[in-house]
N, C-alpha and C positions, 0 to 999 in steps of 0.2 A: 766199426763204430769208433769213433773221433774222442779220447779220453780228454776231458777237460783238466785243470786246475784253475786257484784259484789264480793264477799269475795269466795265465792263456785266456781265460775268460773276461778277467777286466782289461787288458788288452784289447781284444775283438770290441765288450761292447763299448769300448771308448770311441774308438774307430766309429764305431756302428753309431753312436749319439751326435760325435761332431759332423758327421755326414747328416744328421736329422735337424744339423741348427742348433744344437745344447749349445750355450754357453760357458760351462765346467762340464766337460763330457767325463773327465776322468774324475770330478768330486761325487759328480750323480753317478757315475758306475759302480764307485765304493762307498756311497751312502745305499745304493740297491742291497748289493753282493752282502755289507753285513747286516742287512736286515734279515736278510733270506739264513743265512747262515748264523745268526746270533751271535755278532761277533762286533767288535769294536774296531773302526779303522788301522788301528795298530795291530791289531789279528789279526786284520788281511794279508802285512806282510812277514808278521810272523810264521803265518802256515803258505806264504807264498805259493809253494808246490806242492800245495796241497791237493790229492785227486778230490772231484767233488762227482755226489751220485748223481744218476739220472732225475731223480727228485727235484735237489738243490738246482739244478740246471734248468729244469724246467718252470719252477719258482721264480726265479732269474728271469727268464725270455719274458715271461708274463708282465715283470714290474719295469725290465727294459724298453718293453711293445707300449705299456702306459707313456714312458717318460718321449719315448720317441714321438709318440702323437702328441707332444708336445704338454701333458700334465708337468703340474709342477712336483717336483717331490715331494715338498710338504703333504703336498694330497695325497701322492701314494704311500706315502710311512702314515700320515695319520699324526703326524708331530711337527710341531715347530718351536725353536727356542727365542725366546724374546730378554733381553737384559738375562738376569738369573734364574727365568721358568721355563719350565716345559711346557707348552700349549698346544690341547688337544685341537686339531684343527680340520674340519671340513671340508668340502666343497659351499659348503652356505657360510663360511665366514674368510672374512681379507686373511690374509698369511703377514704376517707382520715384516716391515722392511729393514733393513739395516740403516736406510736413511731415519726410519721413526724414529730408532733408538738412540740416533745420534739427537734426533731433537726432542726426547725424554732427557737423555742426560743434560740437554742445552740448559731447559725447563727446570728439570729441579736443581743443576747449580744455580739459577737466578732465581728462585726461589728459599733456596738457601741465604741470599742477599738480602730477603725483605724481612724488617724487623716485627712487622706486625702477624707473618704470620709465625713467628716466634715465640709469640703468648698466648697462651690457650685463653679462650672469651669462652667464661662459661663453662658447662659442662661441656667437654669435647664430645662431637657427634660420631667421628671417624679420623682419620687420619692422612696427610698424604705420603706417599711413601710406597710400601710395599703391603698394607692392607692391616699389617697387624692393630690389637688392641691397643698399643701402646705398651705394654706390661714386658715382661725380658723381651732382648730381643730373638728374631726368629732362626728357625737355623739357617744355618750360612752365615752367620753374624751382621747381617744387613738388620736397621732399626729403622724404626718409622720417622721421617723426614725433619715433620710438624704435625701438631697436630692442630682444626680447624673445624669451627662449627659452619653450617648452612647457613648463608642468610636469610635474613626474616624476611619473610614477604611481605610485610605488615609494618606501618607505622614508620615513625620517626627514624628508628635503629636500621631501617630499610635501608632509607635514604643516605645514611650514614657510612653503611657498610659499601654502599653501591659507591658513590665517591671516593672513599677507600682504594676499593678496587679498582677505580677507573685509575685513580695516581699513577697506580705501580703498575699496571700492565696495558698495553695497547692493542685494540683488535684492527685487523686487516681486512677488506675487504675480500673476498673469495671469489670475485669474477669482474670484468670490466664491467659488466652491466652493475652491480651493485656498489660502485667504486664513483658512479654517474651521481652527481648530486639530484634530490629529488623536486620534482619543480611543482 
């Protein structure tokens, strides 16, 4: 019987993944390996030669056989990071991209630029940002952006806000067909 470590194992299933079409065969091999072993990528090569039991190995083959048929890891850890959160993530919901959060930060520096959403109107409803009340800020030391009430659906202050809002930001059409003027 073939004694593994952790240095022999992420090896093989690197091999083993870029043969399957992984992308980052050796980031998905040690995003697997320290899930199974509870251990943080720096662990891995801290205990490099490390022997691992028949357990921990077969733990392994199990979430390597998912990533090889082509799951994404997100789905097999059950986590995904987005900006500063952990999010718990399914198979019933998107994995967040690295392109999104290039265009959240786009977003809210240019929204940092607008003056109007600068002034609370009214009792604030929520906030944009990162969710909080507004009140200290949360941990990690990130504070909520602005804060901004809903527009009224009703009446004058409708119309008002709606113009507002058309000033400072422009929407795009989302497909050639909706891009077609309407006759």
């Amino acid at each position: 019987m073939e004694s593994w470590t952790i240095g022999s194992l992420l090896d093989t299933a690197t091999g083993y993944l870029r043969d399957k079409g992984s992308d980052s065969p050796r980031l998905d091999a040690e995003l697997l390996l320290a899930e199974v072993l509870s251990l943080d990528r720096v662990g891995l090569y801290t205990e490099f030669d490390r022997p691992l039991t028949a357990g921990e190995v077969d733990g392994y083959r199990t979430l390597v056989a998912r990533r090889a048929a082509h799951e994404p890891v997100a789905y097999i850890l059950g986590r995904a990071y987005f900006r500063h959160l952990c999010l718990t993530v399914t198979p019933a919901v998107l994995i967040p991209r690295p392109e999104t959060e290039e265009l959240v930060e786009v977003a809210l520096a240019s929204l940092l630029r607008r003056p109007f959403l600068k002034r609370s109107v009214g009792r604030p409803a929520g906030s944009l940002g990162d969710g909080t009340d507004g009140g200290a800020p949360p941990a990690g030391g990130r504070r909520p952006i602005h804060r901004c009430r809903p527009p009224s659906s009703r009446g004058r202050r409708a119309g008002t806000e709606r113009r507002r809002v058309r000033r400072h930001f422009r929407l795009w059409p989302t497909s050639a067909q909706e891009a077609e003027p309407s006759r």
